[in-house]
C-alpha positions as CSV (number, residue, x, y, z in Angstrom):
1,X,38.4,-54.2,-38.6
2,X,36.8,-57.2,-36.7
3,X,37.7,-60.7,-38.4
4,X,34.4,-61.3,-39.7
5,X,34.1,-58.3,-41.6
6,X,37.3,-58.2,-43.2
7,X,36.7,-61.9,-44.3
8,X,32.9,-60.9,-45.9
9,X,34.5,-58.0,-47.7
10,X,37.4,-60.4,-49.2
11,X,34.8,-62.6,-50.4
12,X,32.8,-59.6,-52.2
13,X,35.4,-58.6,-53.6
14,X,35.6,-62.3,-55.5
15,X,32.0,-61.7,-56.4
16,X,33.0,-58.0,-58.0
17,X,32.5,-56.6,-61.4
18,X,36.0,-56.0,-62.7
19,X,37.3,-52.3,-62.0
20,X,36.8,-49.6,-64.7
21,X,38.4,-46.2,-65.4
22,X,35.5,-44.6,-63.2
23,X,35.8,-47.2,-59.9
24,X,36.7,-45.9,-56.7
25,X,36.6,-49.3,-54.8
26,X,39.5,-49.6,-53.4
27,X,40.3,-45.5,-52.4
28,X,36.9,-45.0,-50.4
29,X,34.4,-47.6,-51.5
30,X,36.0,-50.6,-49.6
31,X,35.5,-48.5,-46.6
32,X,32.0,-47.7,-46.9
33,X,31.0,-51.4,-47.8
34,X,33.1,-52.5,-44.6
35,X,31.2,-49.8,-42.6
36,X,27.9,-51.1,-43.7
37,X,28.7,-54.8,-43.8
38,X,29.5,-54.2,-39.7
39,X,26.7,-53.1,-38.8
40,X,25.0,-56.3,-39.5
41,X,27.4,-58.3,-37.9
42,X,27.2,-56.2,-34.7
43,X,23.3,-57.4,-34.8
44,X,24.4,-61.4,-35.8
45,X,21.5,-61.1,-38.4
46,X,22.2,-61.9,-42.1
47,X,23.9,-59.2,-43.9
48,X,21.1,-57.2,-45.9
49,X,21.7,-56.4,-50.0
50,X,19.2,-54.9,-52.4
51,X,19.7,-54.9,-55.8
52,X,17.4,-52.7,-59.1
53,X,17.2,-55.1,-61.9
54,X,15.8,-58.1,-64.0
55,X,13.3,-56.4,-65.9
56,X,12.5,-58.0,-69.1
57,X,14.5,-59.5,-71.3
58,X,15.8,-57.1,-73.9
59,X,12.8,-56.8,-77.1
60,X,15.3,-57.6,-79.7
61,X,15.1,-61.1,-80.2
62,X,16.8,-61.0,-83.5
63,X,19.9,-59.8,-82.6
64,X,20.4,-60.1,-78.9
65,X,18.7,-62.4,-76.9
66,X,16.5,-65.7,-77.5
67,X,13.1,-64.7,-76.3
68,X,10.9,-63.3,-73.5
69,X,11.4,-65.6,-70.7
70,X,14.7,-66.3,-68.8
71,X,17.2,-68.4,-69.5
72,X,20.3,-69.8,-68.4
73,X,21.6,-66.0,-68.3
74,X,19.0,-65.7,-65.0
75,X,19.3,-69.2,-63.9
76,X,23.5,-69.2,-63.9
77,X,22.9,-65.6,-62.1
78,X,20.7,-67.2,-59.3
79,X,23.0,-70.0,-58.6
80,X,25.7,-67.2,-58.3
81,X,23.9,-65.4,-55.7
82,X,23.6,-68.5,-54.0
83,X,27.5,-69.1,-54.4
84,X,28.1,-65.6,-52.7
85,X,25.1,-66.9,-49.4
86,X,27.6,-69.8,-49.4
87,X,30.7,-68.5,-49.3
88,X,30.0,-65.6,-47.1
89,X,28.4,-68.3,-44.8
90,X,31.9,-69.9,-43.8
91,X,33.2,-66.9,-42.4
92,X,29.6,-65.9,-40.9
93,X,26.8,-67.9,-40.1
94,X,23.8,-66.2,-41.1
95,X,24.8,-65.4,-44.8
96,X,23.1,-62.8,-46.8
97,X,19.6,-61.8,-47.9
98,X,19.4,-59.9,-51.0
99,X,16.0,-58.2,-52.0
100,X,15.7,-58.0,-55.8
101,X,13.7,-55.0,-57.4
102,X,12.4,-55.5,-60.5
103,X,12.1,-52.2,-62.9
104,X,10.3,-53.9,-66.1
105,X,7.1,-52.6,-64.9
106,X,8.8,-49.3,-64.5
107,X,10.4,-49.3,-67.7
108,X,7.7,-51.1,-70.1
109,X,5.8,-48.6,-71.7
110,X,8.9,-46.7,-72.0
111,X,10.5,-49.7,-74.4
112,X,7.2,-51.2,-76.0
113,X,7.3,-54.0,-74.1
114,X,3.3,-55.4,-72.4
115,X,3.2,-56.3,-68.7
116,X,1.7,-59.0,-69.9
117,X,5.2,-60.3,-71.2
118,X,7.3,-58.7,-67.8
119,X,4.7,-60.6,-65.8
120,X,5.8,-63.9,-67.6
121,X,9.3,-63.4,-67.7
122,X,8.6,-62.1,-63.8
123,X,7.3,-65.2,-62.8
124,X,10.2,-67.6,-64.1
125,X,12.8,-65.8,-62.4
126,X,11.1,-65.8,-59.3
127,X,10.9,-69.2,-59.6
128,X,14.6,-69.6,-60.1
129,X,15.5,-67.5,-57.6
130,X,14.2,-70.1,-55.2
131,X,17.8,-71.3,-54.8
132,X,19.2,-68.3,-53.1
133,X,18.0,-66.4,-50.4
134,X,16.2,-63.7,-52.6
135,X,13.3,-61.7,-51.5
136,X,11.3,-60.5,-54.6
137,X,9.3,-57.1,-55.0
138,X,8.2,-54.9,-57.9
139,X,6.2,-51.8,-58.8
140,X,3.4,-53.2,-57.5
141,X,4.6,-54.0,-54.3
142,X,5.1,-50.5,-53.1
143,X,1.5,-48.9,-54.8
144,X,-2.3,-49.7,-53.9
145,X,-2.4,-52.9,-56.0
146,X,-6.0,-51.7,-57.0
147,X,-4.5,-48.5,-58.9
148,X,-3.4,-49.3,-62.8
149,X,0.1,-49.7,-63.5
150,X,-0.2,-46.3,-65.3
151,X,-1.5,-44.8,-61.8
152,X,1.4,-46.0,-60.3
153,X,4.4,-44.2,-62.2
154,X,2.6,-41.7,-62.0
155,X,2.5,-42.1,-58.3
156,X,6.4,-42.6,-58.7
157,X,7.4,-40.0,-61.0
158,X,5.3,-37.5,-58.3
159,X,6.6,-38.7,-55.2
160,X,10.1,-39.4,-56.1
161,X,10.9,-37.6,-59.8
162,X,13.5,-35.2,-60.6
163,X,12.7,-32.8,-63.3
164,X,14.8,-32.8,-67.3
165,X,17.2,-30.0,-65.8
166,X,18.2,-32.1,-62.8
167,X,19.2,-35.4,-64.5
168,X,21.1,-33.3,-67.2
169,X,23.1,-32.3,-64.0
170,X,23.0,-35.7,-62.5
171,X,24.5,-36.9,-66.1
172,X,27.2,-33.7,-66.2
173,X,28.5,-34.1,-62.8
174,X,27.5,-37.8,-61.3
175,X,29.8,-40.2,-62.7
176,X,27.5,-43.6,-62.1
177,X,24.4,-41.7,-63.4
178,X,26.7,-40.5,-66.2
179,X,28.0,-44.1,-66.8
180,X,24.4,-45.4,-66.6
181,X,23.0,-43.0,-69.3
182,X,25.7,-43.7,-71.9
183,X,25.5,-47.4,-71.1
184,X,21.4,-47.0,-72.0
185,X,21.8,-45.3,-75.0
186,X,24.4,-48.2,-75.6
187,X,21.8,-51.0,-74.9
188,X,18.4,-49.3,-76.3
189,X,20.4,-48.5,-80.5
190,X,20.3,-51.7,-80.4
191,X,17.0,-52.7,-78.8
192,X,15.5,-50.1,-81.3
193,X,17.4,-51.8,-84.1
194,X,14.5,-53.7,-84.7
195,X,12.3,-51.1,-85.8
196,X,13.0,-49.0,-89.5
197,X,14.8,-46.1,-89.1
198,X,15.8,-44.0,-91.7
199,X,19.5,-43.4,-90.9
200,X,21.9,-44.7,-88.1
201,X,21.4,-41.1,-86.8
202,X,18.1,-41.3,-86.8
203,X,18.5,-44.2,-84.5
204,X,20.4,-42.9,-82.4
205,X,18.3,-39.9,-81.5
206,X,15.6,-42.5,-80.5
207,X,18.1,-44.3,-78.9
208,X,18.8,-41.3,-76.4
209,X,15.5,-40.2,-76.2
210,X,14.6,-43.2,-74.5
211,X,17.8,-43.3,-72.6
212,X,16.4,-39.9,-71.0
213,X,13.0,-41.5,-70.3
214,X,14.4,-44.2,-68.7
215,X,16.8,-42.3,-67.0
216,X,14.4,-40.3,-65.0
217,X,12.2,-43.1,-64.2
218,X,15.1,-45.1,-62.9
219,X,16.2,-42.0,-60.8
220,X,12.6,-42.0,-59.2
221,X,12.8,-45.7,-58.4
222,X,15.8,-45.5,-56.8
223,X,14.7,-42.6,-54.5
224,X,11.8,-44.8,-53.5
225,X,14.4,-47.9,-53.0
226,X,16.9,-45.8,-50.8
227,X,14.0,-44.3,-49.0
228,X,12.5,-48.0,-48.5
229,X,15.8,-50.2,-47.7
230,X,17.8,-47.3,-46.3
231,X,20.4,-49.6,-44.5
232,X,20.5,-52.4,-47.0
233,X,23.7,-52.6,-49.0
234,X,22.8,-51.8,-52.7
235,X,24.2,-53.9,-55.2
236,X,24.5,-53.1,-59.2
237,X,24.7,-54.8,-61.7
238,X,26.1,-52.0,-64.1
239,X,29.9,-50.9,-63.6
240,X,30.7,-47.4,-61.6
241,X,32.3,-45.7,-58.9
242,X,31.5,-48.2,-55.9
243,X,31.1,-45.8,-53.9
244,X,27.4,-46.1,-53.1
245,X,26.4,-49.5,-55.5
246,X,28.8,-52.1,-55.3
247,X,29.1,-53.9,-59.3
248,X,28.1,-57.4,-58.7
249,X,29.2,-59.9,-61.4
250,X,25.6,-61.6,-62.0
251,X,26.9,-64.2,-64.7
252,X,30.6,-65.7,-63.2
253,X,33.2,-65.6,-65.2
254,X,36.0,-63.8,-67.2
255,X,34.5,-63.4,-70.1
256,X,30.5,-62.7,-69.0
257,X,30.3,-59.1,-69.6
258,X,26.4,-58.9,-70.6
259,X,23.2,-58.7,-67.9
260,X,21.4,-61.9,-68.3
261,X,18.7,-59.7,-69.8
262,X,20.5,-57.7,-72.6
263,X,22.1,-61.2,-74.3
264,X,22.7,-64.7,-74.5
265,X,25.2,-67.4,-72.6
266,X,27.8,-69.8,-74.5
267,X,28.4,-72.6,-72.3
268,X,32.1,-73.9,-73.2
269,X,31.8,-77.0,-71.2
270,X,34.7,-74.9,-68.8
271,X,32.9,-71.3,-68.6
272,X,29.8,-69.1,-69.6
273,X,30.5,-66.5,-72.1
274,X,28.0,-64.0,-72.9
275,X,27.4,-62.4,-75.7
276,X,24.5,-61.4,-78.5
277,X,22.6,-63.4,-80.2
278,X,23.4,-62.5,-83.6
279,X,27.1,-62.7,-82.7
280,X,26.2,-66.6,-81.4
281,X,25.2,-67.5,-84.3
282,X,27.4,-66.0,-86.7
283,X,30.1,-68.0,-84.3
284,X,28.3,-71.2,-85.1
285,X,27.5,-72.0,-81.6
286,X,24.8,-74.9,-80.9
287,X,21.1,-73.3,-79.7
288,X,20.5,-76.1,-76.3
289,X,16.6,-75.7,-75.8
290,X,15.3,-76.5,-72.1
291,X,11.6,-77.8,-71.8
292,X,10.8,-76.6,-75.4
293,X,12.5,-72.8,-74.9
294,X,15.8,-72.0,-76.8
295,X,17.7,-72.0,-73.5
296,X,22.0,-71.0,-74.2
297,X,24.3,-72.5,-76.8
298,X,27.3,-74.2,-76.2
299,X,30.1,-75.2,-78.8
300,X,30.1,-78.0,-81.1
């Protein structure tokens, strides 16, 4: 393997999600990253990743995050990518790019959440983005910007959809769309918390139902991504097999387990810890605001 590869892939592998029972990383995953990372080397150009995410922050504000714009979950995450640019930099001059894809105008009538609000939280993390190389696209990006946002799922779930039968194999036999779907239904019980339900059955039924919805808009999107960015790498930000996403740590540290968008960062004055809201406060961490917004907390 040439020297430069070899050195990119060790410093990946700093930038890693920890391995779960599911990951595949290191018995045919490392290869295939390798593979792909050469070819950009070959070309001397910067090494190309592409990564679905950063939608919306998560619409329960009571229990798990502190409001609709981002925070120091996003900003810590930027700064992280920037890390990675850096550090693959000294064993390769050109660095990285990585394209982020945001879904939140894929996934916001789906979770009750206006594109009025994804446009807003849309627009801050774009702006502090601005200290890695990141290239930014959404929905929009990819449909006649005159069509409605309506027009264009539909647009998506027609050109790139899979029909109810085909995710339920996709969930059966996939083991990162399998992982994806049970981590959904994990994040959207308590999304829907916010709403009355009549029993905790109740909610989750809703919980899944959504789950599906999601589900087969996400598979749709990321047809259109792999049909669009065919030799980027693709980056995840949820755990799995890594054997075609890589899990990228977005928040650094040992104990930052949640996407900056599903909860809230502790700053310890040595490390970020993430973790709900509601679980913050019951801690009796401090709320740190930032230009009037309720920002992290760190300890007293």
């Amino acid at each position: 393997m040439n020297q430069h590869v070899t050195k990119i892939v060790e410093t990946f592998e700093q930038f890693r999600m920890p391995a779960t029972a599911i990951d595949q990383y290191q018995t045919g995953g490392k290869v295939k990253f390798a593979n792909q990372v050469c070819q950009y080397v070959k070309t001397g150009k910067p090494i190309e990743f592409v990564m679905l995410g950063y939608p919306m922050k998560s619409p329960n504000a009571r229990d798990k995050v502190l409001g609709v714009l981002p925070d120091l979950g996003e900003e810590a995450s930027m700064h992280n990518f920037a890390r990675f640019n850096t550090a693959v930099k000294q064993h390769y001059a050109p660095g990285i790019n990585l394209t982020i894809i945001s879904d939140g105008y894929v996934f916001s009538d789906v979770v009750g959440v206006s594109d009025r609000i994804v446009a807003a939280y849309q627009e801050a993390a774009i702006h502090m983005a601005r200290v890695a190389p990141v290239q930014w696209y959404d929905l929009t990006d990819f449909y006649n910007k005159k069509s409605t946002l309506a027009g264009m799922r539909d647009k998506l779930n027609a050109q790139f959809g899979i029909t109810d039968q085909e995710l339920e194999q996709r969930v059966l036999f996939d083991p990162d769309v399998n992982a994806l779907y049970r981590g959904m239904i994990r994040f959207m019980e308590l999304d829907l918390a916010i709403h009355p339900y009549d029993s905790a059955n109740q909610l989750h039924k809703a919980a899944k139902r959504t789950a599906r919805a999601m589900m087969l808009r996400n598979e749709a999107y990321s047809q259109l991504i792999a049909t669009e960015f065919s030799d980027y790498i693709r980056l995840s930000m949820h755990p799995g097999t890594n054997t075609k996403k890589f899990s990228f740590q977005l928040i650094p540290g040992a104990n930052a387990h949640h996407s900056p968008w599903h909860g809230t960062v502790v700053n310890t004055g040595t490390e970020y810890v993430t973790m709900h809201k509601r679980d913050a406060e019951a801690a009796g961490y401090q709320l740190v605001y930032k230009e009037g917004q309720p920002y992290n907390y760190v300890t007293k």
